[in-house]
C-alpha positions as CSV (number, residue, x, y, z in Angstrom):
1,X,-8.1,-18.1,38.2
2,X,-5.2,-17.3,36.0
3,X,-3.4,-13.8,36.9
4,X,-4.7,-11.8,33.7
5,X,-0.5,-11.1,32.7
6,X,0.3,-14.5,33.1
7,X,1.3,-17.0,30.4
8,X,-1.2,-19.3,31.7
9,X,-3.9,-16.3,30.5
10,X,-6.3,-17.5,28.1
11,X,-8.0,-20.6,26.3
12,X,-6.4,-19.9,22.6
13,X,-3.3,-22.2,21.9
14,X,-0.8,-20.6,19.4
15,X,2.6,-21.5,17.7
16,X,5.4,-19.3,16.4
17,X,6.9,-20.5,13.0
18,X,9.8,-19.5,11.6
19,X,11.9,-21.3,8.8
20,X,9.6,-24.3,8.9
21,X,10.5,-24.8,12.7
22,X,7.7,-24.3,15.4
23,X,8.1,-23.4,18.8
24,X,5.0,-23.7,21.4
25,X,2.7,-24.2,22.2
26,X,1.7,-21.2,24.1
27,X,-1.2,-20.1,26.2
28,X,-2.7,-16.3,25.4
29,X,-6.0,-14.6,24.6
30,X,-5.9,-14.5,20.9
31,X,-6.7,-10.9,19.9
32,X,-6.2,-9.0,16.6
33,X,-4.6,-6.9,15.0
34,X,-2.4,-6.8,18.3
35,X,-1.5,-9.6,20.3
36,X,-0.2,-9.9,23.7
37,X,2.3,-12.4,24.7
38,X,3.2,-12.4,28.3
39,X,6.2,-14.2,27.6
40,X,9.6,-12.8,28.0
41,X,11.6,-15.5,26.6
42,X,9.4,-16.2,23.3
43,X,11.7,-15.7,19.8
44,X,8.9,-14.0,17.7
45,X,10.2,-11.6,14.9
46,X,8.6,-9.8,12.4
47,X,7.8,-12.1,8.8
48,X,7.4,-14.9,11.5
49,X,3.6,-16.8,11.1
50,X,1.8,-17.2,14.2
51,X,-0.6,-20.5,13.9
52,X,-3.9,-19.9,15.7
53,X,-5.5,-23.3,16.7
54,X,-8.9,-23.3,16.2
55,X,-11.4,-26.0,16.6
56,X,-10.3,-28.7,12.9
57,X,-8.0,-26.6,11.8
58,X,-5.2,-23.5,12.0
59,X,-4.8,-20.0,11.3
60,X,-2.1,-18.3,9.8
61,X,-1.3,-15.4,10.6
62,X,2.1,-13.0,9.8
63,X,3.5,-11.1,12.0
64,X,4.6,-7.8,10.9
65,X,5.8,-5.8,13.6
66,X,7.4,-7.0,17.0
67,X,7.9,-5.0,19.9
68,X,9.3,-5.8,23.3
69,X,8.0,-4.1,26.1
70,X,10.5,-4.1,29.6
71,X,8.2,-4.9,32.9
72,X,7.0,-1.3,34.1
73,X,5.4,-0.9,37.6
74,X,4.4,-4.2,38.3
75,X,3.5,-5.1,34.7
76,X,5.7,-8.1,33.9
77,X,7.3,-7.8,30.2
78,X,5.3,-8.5,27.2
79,X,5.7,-8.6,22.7
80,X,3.2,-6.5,21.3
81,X,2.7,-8.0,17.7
82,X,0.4,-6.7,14.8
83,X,-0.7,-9.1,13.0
84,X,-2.0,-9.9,9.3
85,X,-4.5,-12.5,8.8
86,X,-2.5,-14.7,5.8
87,X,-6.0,-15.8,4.2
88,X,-7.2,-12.1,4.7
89,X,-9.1,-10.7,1.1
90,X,-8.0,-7.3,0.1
91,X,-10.8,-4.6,0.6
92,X,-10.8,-2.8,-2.8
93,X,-9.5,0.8,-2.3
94,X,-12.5,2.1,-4.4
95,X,-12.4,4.0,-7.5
96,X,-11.4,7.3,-6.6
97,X,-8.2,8.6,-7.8
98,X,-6.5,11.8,-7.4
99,X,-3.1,13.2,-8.9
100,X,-2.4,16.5,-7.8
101,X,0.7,17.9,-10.3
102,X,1.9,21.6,-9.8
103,X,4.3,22.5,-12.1
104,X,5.5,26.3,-12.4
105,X,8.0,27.4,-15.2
106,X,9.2,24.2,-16.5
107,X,8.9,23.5,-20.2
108,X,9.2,20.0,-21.9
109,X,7.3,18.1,-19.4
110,X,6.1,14.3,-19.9
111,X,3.9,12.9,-17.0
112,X,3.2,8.8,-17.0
113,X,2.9,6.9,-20.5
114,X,6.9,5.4,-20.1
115,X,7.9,7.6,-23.2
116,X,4.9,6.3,-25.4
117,X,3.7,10.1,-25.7
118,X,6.9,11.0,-27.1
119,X,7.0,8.0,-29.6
120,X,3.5,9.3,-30.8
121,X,4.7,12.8,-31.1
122,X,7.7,11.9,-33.4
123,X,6.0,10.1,-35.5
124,X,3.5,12.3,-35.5
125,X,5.9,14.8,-36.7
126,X,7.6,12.8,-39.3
127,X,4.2,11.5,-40.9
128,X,3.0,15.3,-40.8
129,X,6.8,16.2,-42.8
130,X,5.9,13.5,-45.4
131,X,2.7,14.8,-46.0
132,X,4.0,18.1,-46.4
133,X,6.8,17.1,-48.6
134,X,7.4,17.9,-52.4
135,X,6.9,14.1,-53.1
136,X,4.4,12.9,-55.3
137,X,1.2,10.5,-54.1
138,X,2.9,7.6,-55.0
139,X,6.2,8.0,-53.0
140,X,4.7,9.1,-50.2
141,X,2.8,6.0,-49.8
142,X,5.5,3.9,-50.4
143,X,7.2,5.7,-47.5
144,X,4.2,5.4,-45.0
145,X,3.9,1.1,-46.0
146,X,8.0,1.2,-45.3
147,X,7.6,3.1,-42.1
148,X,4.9,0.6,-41.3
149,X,7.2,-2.4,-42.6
150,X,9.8,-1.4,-39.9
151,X,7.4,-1.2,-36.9
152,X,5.9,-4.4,-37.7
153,X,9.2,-6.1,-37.6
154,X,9.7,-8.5,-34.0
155,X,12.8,-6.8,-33.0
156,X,11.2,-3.0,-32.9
157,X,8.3,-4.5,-31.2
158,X,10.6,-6.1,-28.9
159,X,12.8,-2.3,-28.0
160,X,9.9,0.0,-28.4
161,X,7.6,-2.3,-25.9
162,X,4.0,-0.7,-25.1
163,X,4.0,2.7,-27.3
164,X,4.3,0.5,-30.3
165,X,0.8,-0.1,-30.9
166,X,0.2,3.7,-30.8
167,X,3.0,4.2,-33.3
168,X,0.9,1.4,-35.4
169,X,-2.2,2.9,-35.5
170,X,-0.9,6.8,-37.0
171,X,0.8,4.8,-39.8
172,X,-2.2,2.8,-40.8
């Protein structure tokens, strides 16, 4: 029987890729998300894949973290590795969101939206000062299609990006 900190320690074959080059095979008992190698000479890094044979095929599996671990009272020197499964699926966080925003004596603030709240408030405003001009029924109108003209074009659809369709829909 195999000393349990040996190399020769376990049934699961494994190989360390890196760049397309492979190095192994090595000996270990496969365990996850931390791996054991009782190797002191392996080159393992982190971002390197280690290939898991399993019976008609491989895992992949990326390392992301490496650490070396100096032989300590009799325990010969080891990597510690966590590992990510490279086929793993996402568990979904769930739906539950919560923004906490404290805010004490500031005026003029904007959270989120990239600037479209403030493109809505101008023109807002300037649609309001139209309205509220001296201009007759006619003119006004003629204003709001030329406004609506304008952000139609490609080229302000292009610079004003996501708040445009906001702008859009207080003109119409």
């Amino acid at each position: 029987m195999n000393d349990l900190f040996s190399p020769e320690a376990g049934n699961d074959l494994i190989h360390i890729e890196r760049d397309g080059i492979r190095q192994g095979p090595y000996r270990c008992m496969f365990t996850r998300p931390k791996l054991t190698l009782w190797y002191s000479e392996i080159d393992i890094a982190e971002g390197d894949k280690v290939l898991r044979s399993i019976p008609g095929r491989e895992e992949s599996y990326t390392a992301e973290l490496v650490d070396y671990h100096q032989s300590f009272d009799g325990i010969p020197p080891c990597y510690i590795i966590n590992l990510r499964k490279d086929t793993e699926i996402s568990k979904p966080k769930g739906n539950i969101t919560t923004n906490h925003i404290n805010i004490h004596g500031s005026t003029g603030i904007q959270i989120g939206d990239h600037n479209i709240q403030n493109l809505e408030l101008a023109m807002k405003e300037l649609l309001t000062s139209i309205e509220n001009s001296n201009a007759s029924p006619v003119e006004k109108q003629e204003v709001r299609n030329r406004l609506q003209s304008f952000l139609a074009h490609p080229l302000v659809n292009t610079a004003v990006g996501a708040g445009l369709t906001a702008a859009l829909g207080l003109v119409v």
